[in-house]
C-alpha positions in Angstrom: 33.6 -0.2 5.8 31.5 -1.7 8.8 28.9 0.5 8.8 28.3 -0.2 5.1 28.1 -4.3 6.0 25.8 -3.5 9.3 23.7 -1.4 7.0 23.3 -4.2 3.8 22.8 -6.5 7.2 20.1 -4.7 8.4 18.7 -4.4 4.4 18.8 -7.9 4.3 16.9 -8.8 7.7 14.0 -6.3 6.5 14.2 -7.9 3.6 13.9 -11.2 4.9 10.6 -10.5 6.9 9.4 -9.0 4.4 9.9 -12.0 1.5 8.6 -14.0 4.6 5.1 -12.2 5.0 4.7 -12.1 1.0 5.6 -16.2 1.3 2.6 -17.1 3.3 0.0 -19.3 1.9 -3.1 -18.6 0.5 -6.2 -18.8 1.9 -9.8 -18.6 0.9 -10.2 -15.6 2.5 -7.6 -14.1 0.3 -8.6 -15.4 -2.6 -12.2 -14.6 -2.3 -11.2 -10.7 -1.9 -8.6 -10.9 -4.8 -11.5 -12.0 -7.2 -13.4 -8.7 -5.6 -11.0 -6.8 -5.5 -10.5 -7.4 -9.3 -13.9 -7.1 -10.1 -13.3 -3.2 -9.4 -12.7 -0.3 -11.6 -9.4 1.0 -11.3 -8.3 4.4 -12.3 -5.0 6.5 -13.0 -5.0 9.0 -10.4 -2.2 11.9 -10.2 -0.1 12.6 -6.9 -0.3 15.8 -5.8 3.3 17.6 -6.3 5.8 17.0 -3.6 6.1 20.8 -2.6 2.4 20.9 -2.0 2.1 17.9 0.2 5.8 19.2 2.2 3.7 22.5 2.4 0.1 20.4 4.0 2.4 18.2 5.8 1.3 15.1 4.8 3.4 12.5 6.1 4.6 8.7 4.1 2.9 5.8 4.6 0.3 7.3 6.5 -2.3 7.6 4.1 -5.4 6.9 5.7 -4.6 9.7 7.8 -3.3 12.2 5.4 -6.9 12.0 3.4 -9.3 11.8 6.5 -6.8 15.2 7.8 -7.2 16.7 4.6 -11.4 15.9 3.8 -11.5 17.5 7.5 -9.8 20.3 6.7 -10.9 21.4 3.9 -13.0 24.6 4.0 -15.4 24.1 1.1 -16.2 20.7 3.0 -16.5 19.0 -0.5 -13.2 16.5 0.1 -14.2 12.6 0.6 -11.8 10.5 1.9 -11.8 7.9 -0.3 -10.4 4.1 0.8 -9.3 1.2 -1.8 -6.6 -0.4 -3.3 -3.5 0.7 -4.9 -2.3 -1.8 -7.2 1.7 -1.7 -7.7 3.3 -5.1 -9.5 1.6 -8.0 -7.8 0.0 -6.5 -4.4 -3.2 -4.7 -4.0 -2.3 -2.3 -1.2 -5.1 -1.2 1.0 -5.1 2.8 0.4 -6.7 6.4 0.7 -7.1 9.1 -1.5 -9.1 12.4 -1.7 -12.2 13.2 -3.7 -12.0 16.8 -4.7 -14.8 17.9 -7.3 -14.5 15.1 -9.6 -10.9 14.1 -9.3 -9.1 11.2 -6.9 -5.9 12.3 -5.9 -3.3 10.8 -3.8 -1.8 13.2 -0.9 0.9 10.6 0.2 4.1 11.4 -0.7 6.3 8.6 -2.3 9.4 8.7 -3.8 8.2 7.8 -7.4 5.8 11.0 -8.8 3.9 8.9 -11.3 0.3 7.7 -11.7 -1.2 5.4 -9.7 -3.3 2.8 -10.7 -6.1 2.8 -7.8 -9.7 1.6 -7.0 -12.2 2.5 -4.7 -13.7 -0.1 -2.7 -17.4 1.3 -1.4 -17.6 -2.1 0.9 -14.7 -0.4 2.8 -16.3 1.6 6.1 -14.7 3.4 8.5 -15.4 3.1 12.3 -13.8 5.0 15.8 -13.1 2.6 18.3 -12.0 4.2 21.6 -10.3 7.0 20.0 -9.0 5.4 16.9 -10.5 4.6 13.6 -10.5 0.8 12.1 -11.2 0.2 8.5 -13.4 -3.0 8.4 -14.5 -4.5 4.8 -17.8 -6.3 5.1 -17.1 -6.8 8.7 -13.6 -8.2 8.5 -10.6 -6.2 9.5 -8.8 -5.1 6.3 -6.1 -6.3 5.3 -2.7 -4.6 4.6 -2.0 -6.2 1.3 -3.6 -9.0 -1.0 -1.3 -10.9 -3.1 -3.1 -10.2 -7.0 -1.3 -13.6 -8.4 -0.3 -15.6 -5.0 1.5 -18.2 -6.6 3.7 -16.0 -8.5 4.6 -13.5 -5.6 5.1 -17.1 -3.6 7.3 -18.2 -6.2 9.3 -14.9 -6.6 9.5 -14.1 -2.8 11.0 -17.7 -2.5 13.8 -17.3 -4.6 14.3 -13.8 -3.5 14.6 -15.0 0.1 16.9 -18.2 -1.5 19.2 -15.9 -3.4 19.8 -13.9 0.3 20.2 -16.6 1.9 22.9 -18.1 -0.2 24.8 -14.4 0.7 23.8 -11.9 -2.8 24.1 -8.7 -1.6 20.4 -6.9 -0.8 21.5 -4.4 -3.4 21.2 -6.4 -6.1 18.5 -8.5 -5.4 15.1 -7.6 -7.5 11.8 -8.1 -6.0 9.5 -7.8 -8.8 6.4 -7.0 -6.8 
């Protein structure tokens, strides 16, 4: 029984930054991105199967690296690494897919198979810096995530972070974002 309580503990503390980060305030900055971000096309791309990216050995959450791996890789040399934003509830999540032929795919596993809905962002570029590669947009440092409605992820992540802190169980706590 005390290693279920530590572990809805520890839940809850992720939780808690989390709902933190998401409760920031805007900024024009932010708000000037959302309206370009929402200016672009965005597309329903497929995920490649899970037994196919367990057989490449693409990794989660790492997939900035699993599409540059895979466009260097690839023997016909026709895969782009493609960079953008994945848009799941509220947040535009800054993301990479592949170009093959004609088709974006995403080569990050995730636990839920089913279309994405993603954009490419051309403004996004690319650059090694001693050994590692930075993703810069317009000459600003991308960000992880922009807020698409701030006000309402504010709002929700407030009474998210309210209904932990009066003791709900993690579990049952749904972040609709």
């Amino acid at each position: 029984m005390g290693e279920a309580k530590a572990r809805r503990e520890l839940l809850k503390r992720k939780m808690l930054v989390e709902l933190e980060r998401l409760m920031m305030p805007t900024s024009p900055a932010e708000d000037a991105l959302n309206d370009e971000i929402r200016a672009l096309n965005f597309y329903s791309i497929e995920r490649l199967p899970a037994d196919q990216l367990a057989y490449m050995k693409m990794q989660p959450q790492q997939c900035h690296q699993n599409a540059g791996v895979y466009a260097r890789l690839d023997p016909t040399g026709e895969s782009r690494h493609v960079s953008g934003w994945w848009k799941r509830g509220g947040i535009l999540f800054f993301h990479s897919v592949v170009l093959t032929q004609t088709k974006l795919r995403c080569i990050t596993p995730y636990p839920d198979p089913s279309p994405l809905e993603f954009a490419p962002d051309s403004h996004i570029e690319w650059r090694e810096e001693n050994g590692v590669m930075n993703a810069t947009r317009q000459d600003h440092k991308v960000p992880f995530l922009i807020r698409d409605f701030p006000d309402r992820i504010i709002r929700d992540a407030t009474a998210a972070r309210d209904a932990l802190a009066a003791g709900a169980d993690p579990m049952s706590i749904e972040v609709p974002f």
